[in-house]
N, C-alpha and C positions, 0 to 999 in steps of 0.2 A: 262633376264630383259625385262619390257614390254616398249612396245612404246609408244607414245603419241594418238593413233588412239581410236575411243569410236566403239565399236562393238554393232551393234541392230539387237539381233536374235530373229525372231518373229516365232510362228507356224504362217501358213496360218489362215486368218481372224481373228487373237489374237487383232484384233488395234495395230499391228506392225509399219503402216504407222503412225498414227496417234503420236504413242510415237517418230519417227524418228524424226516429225516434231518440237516435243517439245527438243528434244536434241539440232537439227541444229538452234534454235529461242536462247535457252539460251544461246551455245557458241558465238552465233553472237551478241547477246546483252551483253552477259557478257565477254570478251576479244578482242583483236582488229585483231587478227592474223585469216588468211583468214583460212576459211573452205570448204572443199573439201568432194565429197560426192563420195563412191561406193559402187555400186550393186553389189553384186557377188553370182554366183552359182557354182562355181569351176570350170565351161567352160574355165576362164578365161587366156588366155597364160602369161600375165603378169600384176601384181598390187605393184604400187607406193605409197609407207605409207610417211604420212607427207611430201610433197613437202615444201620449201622452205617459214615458216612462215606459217604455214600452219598444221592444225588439220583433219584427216579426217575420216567421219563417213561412220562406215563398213555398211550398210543392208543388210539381208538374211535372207534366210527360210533353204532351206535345201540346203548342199555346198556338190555336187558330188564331192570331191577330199581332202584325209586325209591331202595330203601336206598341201593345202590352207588353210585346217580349222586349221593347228598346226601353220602355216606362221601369218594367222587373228588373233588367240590367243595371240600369242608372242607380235604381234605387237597391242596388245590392251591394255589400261591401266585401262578402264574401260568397263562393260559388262553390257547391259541392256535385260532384255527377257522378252517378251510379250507369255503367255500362253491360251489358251481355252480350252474347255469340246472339246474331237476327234469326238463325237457324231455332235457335233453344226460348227467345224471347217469343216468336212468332207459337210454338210448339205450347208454351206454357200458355199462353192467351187462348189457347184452342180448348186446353186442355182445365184450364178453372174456370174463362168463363164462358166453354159454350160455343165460342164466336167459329163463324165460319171460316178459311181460308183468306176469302180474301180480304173481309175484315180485320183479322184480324195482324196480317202483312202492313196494310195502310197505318193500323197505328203504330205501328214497330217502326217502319218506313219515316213515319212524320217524327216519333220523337229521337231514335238514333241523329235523322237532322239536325235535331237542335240540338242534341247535344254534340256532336263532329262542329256545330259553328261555335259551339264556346269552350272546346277543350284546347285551344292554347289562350285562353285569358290569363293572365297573370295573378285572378283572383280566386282561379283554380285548384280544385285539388280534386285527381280522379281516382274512381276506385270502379278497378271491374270484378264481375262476378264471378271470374272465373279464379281468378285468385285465393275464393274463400274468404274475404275481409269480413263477411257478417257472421263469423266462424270463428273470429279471433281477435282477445282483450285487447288487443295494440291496438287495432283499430279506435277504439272509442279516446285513447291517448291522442292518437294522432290526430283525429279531428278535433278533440278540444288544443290541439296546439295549433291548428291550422286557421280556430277560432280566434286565436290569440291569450288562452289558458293553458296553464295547468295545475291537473289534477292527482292531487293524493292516489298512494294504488289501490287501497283499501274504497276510493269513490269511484273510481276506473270499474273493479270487479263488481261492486253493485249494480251500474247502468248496465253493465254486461251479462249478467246475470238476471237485471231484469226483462233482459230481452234476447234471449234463448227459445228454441223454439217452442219448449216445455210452457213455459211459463207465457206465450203470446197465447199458444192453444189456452190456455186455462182464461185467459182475457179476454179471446174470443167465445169461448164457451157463457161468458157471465155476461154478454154484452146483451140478450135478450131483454135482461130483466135490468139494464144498466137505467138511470135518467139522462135525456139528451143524445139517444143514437137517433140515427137517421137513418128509414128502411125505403129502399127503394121499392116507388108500385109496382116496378116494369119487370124486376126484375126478384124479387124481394129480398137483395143483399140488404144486409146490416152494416152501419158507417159511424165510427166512432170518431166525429169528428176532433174531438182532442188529440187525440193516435195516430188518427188516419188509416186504423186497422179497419178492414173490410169483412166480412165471414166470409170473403174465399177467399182469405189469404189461410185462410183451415187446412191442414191438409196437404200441407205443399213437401216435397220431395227433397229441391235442391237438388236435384239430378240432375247433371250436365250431360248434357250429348242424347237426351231424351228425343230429339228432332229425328236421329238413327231411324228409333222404332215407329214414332208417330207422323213421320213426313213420307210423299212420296217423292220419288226422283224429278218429278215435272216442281213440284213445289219449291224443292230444293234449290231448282236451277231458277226458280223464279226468284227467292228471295235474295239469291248471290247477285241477279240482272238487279235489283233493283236496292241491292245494298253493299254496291262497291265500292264509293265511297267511305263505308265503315271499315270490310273488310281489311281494302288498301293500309289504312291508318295504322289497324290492332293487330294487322298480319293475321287473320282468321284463316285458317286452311280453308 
């Protein structure tokens, strides 16, 4: 039987963070019971589902640990996935943080995975990148009906509005001086763990087919070898 907990499995640079945002806005406007947020990537020694009046929203990409992901599953009632072209997901990981080739393939590789094994759950509802859905009001509709709410339009246009790209930049600009971020030593990204906005998500484009100018043809043909399974399913050229 599944739990109370909302699962948001994103491939890398799908507007993962962006849909998390619209989850944690509509349960917090639409029910009174506190919500609670976790990250996980299967490192995890232990994860607490639904504390005490309390709803809580899973995020992830890709979860090194079959137990976690069968534990996350069970304990979800509902599933949301953010997808992208592996060509443009691979291309943007290169391109905010850094990572090298083949890095940065492995983690596009590992989360497109997980999510291809949970895109015919029945607790489903998927949204690809290429559609534009972090672009437009319906969206945030649709997921709080898919939550099992709904919302007035005058509340629909506010969570949407509060998470435009204008208005993230300005969130991420404030986050220095915020209490409660989290800086990475390694690397010195800034993590708001409430959000889940990162400071490189600053910056970002939304450019589709940006893999064109920033891949070469060997890469190209590497990440098709090794993400046919996605292609197959989305019909990616």
């Amino acid at each position: 039987m599944t739990g109370r907990a909302i699962w948001c499995l994103g491939m890398y640079a799908s507007a993962s963070t962006w849909l998390f945002n619209v989850v944690r806005q509509v349960l917090q406007l639409a029910q009174q019971e506190k919500v609670q947020v976790a990250f996980i990537s299967g490192k995890e020694k232990h994860l607490t589902f639904d504390g005490p009046r309390a709803v809580t929203i899973i995020k992830s990409h890709e979860v090194n640990n079959e137990d976690r992901i069968v534990d996350v599953s069970r304990n979800s009632r509902k599933i949301l996935i953010t997808i992208r072209d592996p060509r443009d997901a691979v291309a943007s990981l290169m391109q905010a943080h850094g990572y090298d080739f083949d890095k940065a393939l492995g983690f596009v590789e590992q989360s497109a995975t997980l999510c291809m094994n949970f895109t015919k759950d029945r607790r489903v509802k998927l949204f690809q990148y290429e559609t534009g859905f972090f672009e437009d009001t319906r969206t945030v509709g649709a997921v709080a009906e898919h939550l099992g709410y709904k919302l007035e339009k005058d509340v629909i246009l506010a969570i949407y509005k509060s998470l435009t790209r204008s208005e993230v930049e300005r969130h991420i600009q404030k986050m220095p001086k915020m209490p409660g971020i989290l800086k990475s030593t390694e690397a010195g990204d800034l993590l708001d763990t409430k959000t889940q906005w990162h400071s490189h998500h600053a910056g970002r484009s939304g450019e589709i087919g940006k893999w064109k100018r920033l891949l070469d043809a060997r890469q190209v043909e590497q990440i098709k070898r090794r993400t046919d399974f996605y292609s197959a399913m989305l019909q990616v050229p």
